[in-house]
C-alpha distance (Angstrom), angle and dihedral (degrees) to the residues before:
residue distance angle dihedral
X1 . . .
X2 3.83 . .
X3 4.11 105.1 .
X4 3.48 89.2 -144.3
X5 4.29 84.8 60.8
X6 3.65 92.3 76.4
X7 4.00 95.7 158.0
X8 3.84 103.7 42.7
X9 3.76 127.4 175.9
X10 3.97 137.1 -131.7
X11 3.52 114.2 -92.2
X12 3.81 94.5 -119.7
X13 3.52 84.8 54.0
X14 3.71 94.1 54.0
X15 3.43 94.2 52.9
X16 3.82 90.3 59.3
X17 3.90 94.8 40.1
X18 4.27 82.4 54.8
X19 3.64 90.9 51.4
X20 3.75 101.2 43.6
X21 4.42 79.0 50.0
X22 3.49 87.1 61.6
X23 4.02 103.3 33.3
X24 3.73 101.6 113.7
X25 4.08 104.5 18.3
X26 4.08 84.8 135.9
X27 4.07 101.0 50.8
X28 3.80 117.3 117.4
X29 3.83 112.1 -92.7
X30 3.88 114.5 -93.6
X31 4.06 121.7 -123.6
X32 3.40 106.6 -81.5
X33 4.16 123.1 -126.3
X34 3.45 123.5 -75.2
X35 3.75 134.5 -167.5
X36 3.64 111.3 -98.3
X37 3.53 133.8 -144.1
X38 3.94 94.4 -99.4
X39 3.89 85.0 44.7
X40 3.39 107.1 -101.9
X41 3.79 135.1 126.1
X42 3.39 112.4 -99.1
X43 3.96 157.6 -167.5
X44 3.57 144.4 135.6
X45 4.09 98.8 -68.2
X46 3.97 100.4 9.5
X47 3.44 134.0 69.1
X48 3.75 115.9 -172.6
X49 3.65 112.3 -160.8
X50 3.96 124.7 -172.2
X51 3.21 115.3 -170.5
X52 3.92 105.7 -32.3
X53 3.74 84.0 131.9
X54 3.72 134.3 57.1
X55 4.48 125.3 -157.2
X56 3.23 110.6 -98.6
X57 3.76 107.7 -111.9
X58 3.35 104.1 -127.8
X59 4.48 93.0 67.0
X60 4.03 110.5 23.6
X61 3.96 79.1 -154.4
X62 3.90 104.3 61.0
X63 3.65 101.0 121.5
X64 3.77 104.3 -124.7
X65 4.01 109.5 103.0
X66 3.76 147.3 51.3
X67 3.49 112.9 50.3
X68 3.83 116.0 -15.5
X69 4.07 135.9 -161.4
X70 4.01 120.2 -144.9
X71 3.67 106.2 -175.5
X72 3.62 117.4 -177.5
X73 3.67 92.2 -24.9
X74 4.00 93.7 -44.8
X75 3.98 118.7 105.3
X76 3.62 92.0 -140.3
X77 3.67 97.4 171.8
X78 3.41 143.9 25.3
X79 4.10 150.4 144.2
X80 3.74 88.9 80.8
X81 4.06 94.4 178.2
X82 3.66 148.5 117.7
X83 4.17 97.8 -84.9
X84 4.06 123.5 -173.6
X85 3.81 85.2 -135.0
X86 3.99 148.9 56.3
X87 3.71 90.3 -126.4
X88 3.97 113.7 6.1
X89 3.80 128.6 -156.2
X90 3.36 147.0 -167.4
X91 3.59 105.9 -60.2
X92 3.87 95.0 33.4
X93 3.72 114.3 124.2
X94 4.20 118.8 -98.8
X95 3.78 127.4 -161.1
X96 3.72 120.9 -107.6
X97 3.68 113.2 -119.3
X98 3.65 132.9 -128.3
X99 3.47 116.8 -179.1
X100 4.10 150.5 -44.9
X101 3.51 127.5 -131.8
X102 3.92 127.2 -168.0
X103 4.13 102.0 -131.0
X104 3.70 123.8 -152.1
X105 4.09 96.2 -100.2
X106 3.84 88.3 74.8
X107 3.98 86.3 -103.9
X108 4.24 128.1 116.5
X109 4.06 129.5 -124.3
X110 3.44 127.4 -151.8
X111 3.63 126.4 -164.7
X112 3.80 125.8 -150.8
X113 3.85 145.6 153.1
X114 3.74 141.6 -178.1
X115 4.12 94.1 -135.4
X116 3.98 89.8 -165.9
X117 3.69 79.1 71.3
X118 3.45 107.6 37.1
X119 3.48 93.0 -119.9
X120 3.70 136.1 152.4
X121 3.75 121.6 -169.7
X122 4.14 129.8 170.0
X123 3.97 119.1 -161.1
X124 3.77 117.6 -152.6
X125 3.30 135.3 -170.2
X126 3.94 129.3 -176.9
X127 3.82 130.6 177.6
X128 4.21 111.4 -109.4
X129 3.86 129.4 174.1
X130 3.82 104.2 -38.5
X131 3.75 98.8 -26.0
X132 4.12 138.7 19.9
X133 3.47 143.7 -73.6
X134 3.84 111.2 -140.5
X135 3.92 122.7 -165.5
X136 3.99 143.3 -173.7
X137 3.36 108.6 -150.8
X138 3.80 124.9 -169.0
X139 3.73 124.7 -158.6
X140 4.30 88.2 179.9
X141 4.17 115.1 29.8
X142 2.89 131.0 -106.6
X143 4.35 113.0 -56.1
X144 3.78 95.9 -109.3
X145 4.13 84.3 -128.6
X146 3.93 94.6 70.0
X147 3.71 95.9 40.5
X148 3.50 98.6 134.9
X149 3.67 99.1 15.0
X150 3.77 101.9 63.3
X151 4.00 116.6 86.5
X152 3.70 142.9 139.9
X153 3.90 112.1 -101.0
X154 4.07 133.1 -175.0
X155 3.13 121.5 -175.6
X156 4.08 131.0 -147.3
X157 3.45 123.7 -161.2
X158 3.57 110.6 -116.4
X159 3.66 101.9 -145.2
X160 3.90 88.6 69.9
X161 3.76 82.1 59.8
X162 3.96 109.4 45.6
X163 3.82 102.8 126.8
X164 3.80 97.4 15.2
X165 3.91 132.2 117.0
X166 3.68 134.0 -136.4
X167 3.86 136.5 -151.9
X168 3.87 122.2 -149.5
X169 3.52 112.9 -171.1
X170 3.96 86.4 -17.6
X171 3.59 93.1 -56.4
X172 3.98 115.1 119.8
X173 3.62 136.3 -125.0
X174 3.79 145.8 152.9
X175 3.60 122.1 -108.8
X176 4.15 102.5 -128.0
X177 3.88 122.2 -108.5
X178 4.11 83.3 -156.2
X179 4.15 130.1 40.7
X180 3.97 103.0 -115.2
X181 3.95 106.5 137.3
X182 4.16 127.3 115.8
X183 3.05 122.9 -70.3
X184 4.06 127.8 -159.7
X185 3.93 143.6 -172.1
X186 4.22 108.9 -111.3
X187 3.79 108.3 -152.9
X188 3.67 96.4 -78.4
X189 3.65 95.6 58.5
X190 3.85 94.8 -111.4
X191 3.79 106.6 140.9
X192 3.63 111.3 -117.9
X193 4.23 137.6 -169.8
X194 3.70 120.0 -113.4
X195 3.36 118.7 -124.9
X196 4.32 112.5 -106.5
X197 4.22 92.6 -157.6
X198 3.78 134.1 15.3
X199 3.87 131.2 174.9
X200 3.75 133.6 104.3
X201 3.85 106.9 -81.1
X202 3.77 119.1 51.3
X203 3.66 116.9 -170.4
X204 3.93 111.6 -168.7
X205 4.16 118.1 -152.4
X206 4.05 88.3 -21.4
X207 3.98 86.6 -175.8
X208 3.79 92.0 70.0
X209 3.48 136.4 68.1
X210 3.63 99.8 -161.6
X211 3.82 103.3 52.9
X212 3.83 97.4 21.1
X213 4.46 112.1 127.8
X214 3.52 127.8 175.1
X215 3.87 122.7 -162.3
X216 3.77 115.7 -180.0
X217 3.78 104.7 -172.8
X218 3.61 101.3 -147.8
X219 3.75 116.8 -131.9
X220 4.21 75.0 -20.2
X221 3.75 124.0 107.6
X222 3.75 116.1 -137.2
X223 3.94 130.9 -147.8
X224 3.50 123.2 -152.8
X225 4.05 112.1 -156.3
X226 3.76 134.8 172.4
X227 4.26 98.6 -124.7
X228 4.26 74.8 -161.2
X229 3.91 92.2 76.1
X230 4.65 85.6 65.4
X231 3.98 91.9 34.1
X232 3.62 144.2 -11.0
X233 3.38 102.7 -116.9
X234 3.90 83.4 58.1
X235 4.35 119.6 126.4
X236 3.79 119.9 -154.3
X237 3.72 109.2 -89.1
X238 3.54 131.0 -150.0
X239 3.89 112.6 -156.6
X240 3.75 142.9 -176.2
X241 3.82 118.7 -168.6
X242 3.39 108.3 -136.6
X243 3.64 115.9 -130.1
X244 3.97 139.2 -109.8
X245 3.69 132.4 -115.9
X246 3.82 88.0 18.1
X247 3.98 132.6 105.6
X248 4.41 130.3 173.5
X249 3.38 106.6 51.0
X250 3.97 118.6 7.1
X251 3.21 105.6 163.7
X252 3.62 137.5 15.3
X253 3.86 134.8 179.7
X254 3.49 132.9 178.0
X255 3.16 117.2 -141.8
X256 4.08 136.6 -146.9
X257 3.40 131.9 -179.9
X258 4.49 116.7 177.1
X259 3.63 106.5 -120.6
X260 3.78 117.7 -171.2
X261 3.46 124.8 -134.1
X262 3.77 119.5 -95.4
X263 3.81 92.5 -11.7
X264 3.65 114.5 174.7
X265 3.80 128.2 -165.5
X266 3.47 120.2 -106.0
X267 4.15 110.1 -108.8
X268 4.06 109.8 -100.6
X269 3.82 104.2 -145.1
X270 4.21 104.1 -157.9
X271 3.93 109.1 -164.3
X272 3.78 129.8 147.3
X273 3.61 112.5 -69.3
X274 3.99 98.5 -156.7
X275 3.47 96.4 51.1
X276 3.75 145.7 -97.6
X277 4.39 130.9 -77.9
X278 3.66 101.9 -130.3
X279 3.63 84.0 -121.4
X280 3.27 107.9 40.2
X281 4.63 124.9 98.1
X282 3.83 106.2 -90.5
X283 3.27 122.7 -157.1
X284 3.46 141.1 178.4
X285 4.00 121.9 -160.8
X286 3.72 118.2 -158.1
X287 3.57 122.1 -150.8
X288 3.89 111.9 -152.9
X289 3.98 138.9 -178.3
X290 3.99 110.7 -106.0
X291 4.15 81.1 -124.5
X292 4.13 89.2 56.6
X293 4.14 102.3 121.5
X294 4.24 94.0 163.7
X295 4.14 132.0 104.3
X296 3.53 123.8 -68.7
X297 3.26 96.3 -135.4
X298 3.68 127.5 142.9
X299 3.54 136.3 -166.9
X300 4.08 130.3 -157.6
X301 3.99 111.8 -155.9
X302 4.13 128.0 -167.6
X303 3.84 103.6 -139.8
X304 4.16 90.7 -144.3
X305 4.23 115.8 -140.9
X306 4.17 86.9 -104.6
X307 4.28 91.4 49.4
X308 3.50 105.1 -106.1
X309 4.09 114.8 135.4
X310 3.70 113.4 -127.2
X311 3.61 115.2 -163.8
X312 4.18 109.5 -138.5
X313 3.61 103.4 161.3
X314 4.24 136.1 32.1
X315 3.56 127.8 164.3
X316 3.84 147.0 123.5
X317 3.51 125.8 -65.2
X318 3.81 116.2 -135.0
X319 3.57 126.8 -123.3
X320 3.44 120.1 -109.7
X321 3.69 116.3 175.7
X322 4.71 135.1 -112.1
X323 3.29 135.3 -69.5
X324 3.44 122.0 -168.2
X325 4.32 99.1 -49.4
X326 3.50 105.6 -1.5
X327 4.20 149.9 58.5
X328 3.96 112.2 -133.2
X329 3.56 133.4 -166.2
X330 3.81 135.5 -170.6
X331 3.72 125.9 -128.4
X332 3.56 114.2 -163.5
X333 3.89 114.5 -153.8
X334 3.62 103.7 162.8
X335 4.13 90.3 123.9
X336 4.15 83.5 78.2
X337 3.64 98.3 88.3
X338 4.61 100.2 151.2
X339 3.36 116.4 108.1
X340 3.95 108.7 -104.9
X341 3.29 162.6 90.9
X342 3.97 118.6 -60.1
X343 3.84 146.0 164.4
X344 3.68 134.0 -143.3
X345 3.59 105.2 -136.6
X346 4.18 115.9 -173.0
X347 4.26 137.5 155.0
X348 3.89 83.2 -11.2
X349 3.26 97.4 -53.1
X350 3.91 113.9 125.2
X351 4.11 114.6 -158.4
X352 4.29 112.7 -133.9
């Protein structure tokens, strides 16, 4: 067994996980991304942001800039960004920013530096095919100080990926529940996680459609690492270190992500958690995908001592208007005024 295959998978298994890779090789090509009004990368079922968001300043690892993933309404990935570490944490030094520009092949640029190092780095991102290619490009190589340290990371949430597999270079693994890999020294006698995969194809959760990515790192070699074995608020991270003596184009991924046809968001139905006065307004906000076409119709239901669901209330929910990704609507239900137990039920989607 490859030591570097730390989380391998049955052989029946693999034989599925191989088919489900291939399952679908002859469908149509889907629309590619497009740069949206609030300039992000976009299609039905991804959302590809590039810097719209900034770390928060107070832990250089909240997960909330560089280049982001939402996949079917999940951000699955983000801190896309020249890192000084395999698996960063909280008190791990960022870059300051300087700017994005929108370029003329429909794609974003990001400029950045670490100024305690002199250096200068620009992210760029471009739609291609179905998914993205993402670059560092270097007009200066590498400072000599962070050779070796210096390397494009993204990180994936690993909750989206309990129970999934992955294929690196076609060769199958299991994404960990727990942290447990190697760890090592690097030369400044900062402790550092091992990577549990490396090769030039990464396949994440090939089995399913909805949280599936594929980064080939061309002429790159990626590292897949459990951020979990440093902290526990750690993500896997796959990393490229980005090489000396070099400048241009340094590294360059391309970039993925399944999107299923047509998908929809599931309706988010916002109410008071704690509970309702009798007399008090009630209202219900509904949270809906810009693509939702159905009924606004809404249902109140008494949940009865012996089980049974007792419809007391139906009507239409009104129309309120977007902000920023989504349609609402309000659902006024102040008429219920008994004492009780009761569920919201709306689009499917049935309220605890």
């Amino acid at each position: 067994m490859n030591p570097m295959m730390r989380h391998p998978v049955r052989a029946g298994f693999l034989a599925l996980l191989l088919a489900a890779a291939g399952a679908g090789a002859g469908r149509a090509q889907a629309p590619t991304l497009k740069l949206s009004a609030d300039t992000t990368l976009s299609a039905r079922g991804l959302d590809v942001l590039v810097f719209n968001n900034w770390y928060s300043g107070l832990f250089s690892d909240s997960k909330l800039s560089g280049v982001e993933l939402i996949q079917h309404g999940v951000r699955i990935a983000t801190n896309g960004d020249v890192r000084l570490s395999n698996t960063p944490g909280q008190w791990d030094p960022i870059p300051t920013f300087s700017g994005r520009r929108l370029d003329g092949d429909g794609g974003i640029e990001a400029s950045l530096a670490y100024p305690d190092y002199a250096f200068h780095y620009r992210v760029q991102v471009r739609p291609s095919g179905e998914g993205f290619l993402v670059r560092v490009v270097l007009d200066q190589p590498l400072p000599e100080r962070l050779e070796g340290r210096a390397g494009f990371n993204l990180e994936f949430l690993p909750s989206a990926y309990f129970g999934k597999a992955y294929l690196m270079d076609g060769r199958p693994g299991q994404l960990p529940r727990a942290a447990g890999d190697s760890m090592y020294r690097d030369p400044d006698g900062a402790l550092q996680a091992a990577p549990f995969a490396t090769g030039g194809t990464l396949v994440l959760a090939p089995g399913d459609p909805e949280r599936r990515v594929t980064i080939q790192g061309h002429g790159a070699t990626l590292s897949l690492y459990d951020g979990r074995d440093l902290a526990q608020n750690g993500w896997y991270v796959v990393r490229t270190p980005i090489p000396a003596h070099r400048t241009g184009t340094v590294v360059e991924w391309l970039v993925t992500p399944s999107r299923i046809p047509g998908w929809t968001r599931a309706p988010v139905i916002a109410h008071s958690q704690v509970g309702y006065h009798p007399d008090q307004e009630k209202v219900a906000i509904l949270e809906l995908d810009p693509n939702y076409a159905g009924p606004l119709d809404v249902t109140l239901t008494r949940i009865t001592p012996d089980g049974r669901s007792l419809p007391v209330l139906h009507g239409e929910a009104q129309p309120w208007g977007r902000y920023l990704r989504y349609h609402y609507a309000r659902f006024d239900f102040s008429a219920a005024k008994e004492p009780g137990l009761y569920v919201l039920e709306f689009g499917g989607v049935r309220t605890e």
